[in-house]
C-alpha positions as semicolon CSV with decimal commas, in nm:
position;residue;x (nm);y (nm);z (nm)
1;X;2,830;2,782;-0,730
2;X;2,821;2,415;-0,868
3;X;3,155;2,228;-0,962
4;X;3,174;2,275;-1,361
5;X;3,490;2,047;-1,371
6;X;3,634;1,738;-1,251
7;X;3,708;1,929;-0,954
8;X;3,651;1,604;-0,729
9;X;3,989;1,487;-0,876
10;X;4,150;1,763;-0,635
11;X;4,023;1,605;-0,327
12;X;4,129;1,273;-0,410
13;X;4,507;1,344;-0,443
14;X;4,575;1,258;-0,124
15;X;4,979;1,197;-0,179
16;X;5,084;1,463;-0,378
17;X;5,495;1,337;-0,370
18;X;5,357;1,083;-0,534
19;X;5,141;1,223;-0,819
20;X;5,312;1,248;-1,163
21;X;5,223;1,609;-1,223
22;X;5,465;1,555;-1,557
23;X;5,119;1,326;-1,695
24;X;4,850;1,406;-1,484
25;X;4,691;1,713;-1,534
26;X;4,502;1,835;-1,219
27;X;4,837;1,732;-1,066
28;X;5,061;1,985;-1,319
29;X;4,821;2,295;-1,262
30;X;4,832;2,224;-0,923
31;X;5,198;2,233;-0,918
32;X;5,178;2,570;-1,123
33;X;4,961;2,743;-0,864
34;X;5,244;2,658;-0,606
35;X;5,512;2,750;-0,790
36;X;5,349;3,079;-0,851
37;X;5,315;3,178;-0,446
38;X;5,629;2,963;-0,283
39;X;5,395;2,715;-0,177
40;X;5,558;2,359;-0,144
41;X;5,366;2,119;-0,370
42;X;5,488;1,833;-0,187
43;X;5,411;1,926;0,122
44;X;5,035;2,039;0,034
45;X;4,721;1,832;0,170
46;X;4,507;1,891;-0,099
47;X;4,230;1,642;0,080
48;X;4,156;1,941;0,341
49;X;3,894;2,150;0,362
50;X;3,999;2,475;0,212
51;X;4,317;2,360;0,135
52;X;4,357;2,662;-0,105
53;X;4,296;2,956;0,139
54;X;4,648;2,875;0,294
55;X;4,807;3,175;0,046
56;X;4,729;3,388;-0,140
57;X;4,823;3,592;-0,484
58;X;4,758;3,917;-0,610
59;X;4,524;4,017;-0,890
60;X;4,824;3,981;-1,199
61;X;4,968;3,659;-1,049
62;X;4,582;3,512;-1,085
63;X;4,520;3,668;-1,429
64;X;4,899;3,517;-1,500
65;X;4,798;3,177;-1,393
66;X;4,428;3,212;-1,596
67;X;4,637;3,273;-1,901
68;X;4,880;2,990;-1,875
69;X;4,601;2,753;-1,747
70;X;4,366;2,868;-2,088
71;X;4,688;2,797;-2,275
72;X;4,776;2,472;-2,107
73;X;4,378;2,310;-2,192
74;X;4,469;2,329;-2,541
75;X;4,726;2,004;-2,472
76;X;4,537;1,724;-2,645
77;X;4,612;1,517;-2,326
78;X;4,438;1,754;-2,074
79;X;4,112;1,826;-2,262
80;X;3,966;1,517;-2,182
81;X;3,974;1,571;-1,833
82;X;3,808;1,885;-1,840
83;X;3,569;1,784;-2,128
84;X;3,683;1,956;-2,365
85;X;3,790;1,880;-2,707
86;X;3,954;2,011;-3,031
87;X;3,679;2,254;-3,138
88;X;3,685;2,426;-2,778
89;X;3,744;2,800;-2,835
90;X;4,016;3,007;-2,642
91;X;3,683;3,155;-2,501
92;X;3,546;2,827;-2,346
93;X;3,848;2,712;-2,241
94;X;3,925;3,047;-2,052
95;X;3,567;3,010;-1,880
96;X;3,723;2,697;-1,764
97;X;4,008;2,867;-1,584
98;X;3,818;3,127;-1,454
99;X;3,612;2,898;-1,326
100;X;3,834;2,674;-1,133
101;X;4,032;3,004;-0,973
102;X;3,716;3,142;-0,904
103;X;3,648;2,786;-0,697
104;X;4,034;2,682;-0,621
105;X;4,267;2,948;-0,668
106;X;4,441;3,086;-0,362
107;X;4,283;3,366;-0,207
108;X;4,316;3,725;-0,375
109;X;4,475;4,047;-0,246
110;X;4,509;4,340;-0,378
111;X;4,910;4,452;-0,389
């Protein structure tokens, strides 16, 4: 499946202590996913390969995180960065979470 967002921003963060996840977007959901399993943001090498098989989340903590994300690309800073602008339904902009779990969120158990 082809890359429907800026997903290239992921594998350019190659210091995450040093990201401002506060104003930089990719950086603040990224954070969020971490939070969500006990994974260390600051300690994550999102420049690997597969960085986001190293844990995993059950089926509500992903559908939790879709939520918040479709929630979060209403923020008139973040749109922009995934395209998206003021007329983007709640629709759209959950196709744009379920897309970037479906090619970045941790894996998926069943629990």
């Amino acid at each position: 499946m082809g890359h429907s967002l800026k997903t290239q921003t992921l594998l350019k963060i190659r210091n995450p202590e040093h990201a401002t996840w506060h104003t930089f977007p990719m950086s603040e959901i990224l954070f969020k996913m971490c939070r969500m399993v006990g994974a260390n943001f600051y300690k994550m090498n999102f420049s690997e390969t597969n960085w986001f098989i190293k844990y995993s989340w059950t089926k509500e903590q992903e559908e939790e995180f879709r939520i918040w994300m479709t929630e979060f690309l209403k923020r008139k800073d973040v749109r922009g960065h995934f395209r998206l602008n003021s007329r983007t339904t709640k629709k759209e902009r959950s196709k744009v979470a379920h897309d970037f779990t479906w090619n970045h969120g941790w894996k998926t158990y069943s629990g």
